[in-house]
C-alpha positions as CSV (number, residue, x, y, z in Angstrom):
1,X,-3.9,-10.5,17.3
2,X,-7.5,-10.0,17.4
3,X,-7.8,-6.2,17.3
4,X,-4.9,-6.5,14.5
5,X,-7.5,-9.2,12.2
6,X,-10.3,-6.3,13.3
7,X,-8.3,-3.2,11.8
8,X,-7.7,-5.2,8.8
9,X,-11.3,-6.3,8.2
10,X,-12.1,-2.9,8.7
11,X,-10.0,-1.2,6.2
12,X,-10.8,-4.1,3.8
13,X,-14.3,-3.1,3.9
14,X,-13.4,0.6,3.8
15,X,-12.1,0.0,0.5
16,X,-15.0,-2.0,-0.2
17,X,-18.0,0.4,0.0
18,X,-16.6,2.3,-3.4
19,X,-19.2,4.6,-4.6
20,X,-21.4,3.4,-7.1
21,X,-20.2,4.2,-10.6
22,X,-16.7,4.8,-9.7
23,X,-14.0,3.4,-11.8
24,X,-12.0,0.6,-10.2
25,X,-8.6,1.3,-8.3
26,X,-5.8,3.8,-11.0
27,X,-2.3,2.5,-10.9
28,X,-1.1,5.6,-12.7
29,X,-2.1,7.7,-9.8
30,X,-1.0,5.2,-7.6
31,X,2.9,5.4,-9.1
32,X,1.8,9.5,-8.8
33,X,1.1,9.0,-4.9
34,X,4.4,6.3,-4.7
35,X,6.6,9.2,-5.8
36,X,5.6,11.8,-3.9
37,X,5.2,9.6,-0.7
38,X,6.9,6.7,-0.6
39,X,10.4,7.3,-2.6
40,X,11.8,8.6,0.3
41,X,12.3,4.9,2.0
42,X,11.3,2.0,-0.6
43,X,12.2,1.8,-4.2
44,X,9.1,2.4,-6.3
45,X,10.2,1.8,-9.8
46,X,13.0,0.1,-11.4
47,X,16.0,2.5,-11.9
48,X,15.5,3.9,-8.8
49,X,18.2,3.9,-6.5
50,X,18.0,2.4,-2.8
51,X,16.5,5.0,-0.2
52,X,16.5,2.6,2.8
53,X,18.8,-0.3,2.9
54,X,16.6,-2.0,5.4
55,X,13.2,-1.2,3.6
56,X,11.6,-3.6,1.0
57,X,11.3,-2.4,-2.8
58,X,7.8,-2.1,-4.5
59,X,8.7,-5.2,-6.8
60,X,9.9,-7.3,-3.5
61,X,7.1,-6.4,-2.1
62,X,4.6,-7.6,-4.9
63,X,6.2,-10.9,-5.2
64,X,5.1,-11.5,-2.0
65,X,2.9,-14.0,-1.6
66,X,2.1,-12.8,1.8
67,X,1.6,-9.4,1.0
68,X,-2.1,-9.3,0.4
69,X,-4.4,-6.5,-0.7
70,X,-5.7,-6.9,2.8
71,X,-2.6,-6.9,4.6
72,X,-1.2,-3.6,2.5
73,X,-4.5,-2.0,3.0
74,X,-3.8,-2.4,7.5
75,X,0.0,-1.2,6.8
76,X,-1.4,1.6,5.1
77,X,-4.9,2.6,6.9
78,X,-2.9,1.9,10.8
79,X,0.9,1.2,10.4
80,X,0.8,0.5,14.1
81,X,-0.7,-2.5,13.7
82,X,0.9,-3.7,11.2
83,X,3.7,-3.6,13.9
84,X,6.2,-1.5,11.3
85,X,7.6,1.4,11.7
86,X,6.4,2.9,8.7
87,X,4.4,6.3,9.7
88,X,0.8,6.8,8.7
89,X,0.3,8.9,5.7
90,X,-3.1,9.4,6.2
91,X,-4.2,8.4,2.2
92,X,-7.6,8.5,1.9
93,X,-9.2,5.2,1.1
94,X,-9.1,5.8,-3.0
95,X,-5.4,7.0,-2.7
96,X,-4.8,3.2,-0.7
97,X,-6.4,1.1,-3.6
98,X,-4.4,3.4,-5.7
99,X,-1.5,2.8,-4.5
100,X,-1.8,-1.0,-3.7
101,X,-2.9,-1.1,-7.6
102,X,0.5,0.4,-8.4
103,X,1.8,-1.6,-6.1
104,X,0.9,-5.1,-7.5
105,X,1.9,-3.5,-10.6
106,X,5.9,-3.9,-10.0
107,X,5.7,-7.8,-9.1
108,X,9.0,-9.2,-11.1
């Protein structure tokens, strides 16, 4: 539990030390990265049909309460200890605040 609240901190401060001048985190490449990436398994938009029957949609995803910025940003930086079985995609630190943008985006 302790090294899982560690990588989490971590990445949350990853995403944290943005460069200085940089524009804040783009949706519209995150629904770029969420098509390319991520289709395959989740639903990413609406109209899209299931990929995974057992994997949560984009929207169910945003609706959840318990599905922080901080807790996306650990299942994205080190899916292992997030304890899923999503594989790591290796998305640099702009392409995760991307995508979580998108993400929160899709909440019903």
């Amino acid at each position: 539990m302790r090294r899982w609240c560690l990588a989490g901190l971590t990445a949350a401060l990853a995403l944290a030390t943005v460069p200085a001048g940089a524009a804040g985190p783009d949706a519209a490449n995150g629904a770029r990265l969420a098509k390319r990436w991520c289709a395959e398994c989740h639903v990413v938009a609406p109209g899209q049909a299931q990929a995974s029957a057992d994997v949560p949609a984009f929207s169910a995803i945003a609706a959840d309460p318990a599905k922080t910025v901080e807790l996306l940003t650990t299942v994205l930086t080190v899916p292992e200890k997030a304890h899923t079985r999503m594989q790591n995609l290796n998305l640099s630190r702009v392409e995760i605040a991307d995508l979580i943008a998108y993400i929160k985006t899709q909440k019903p």
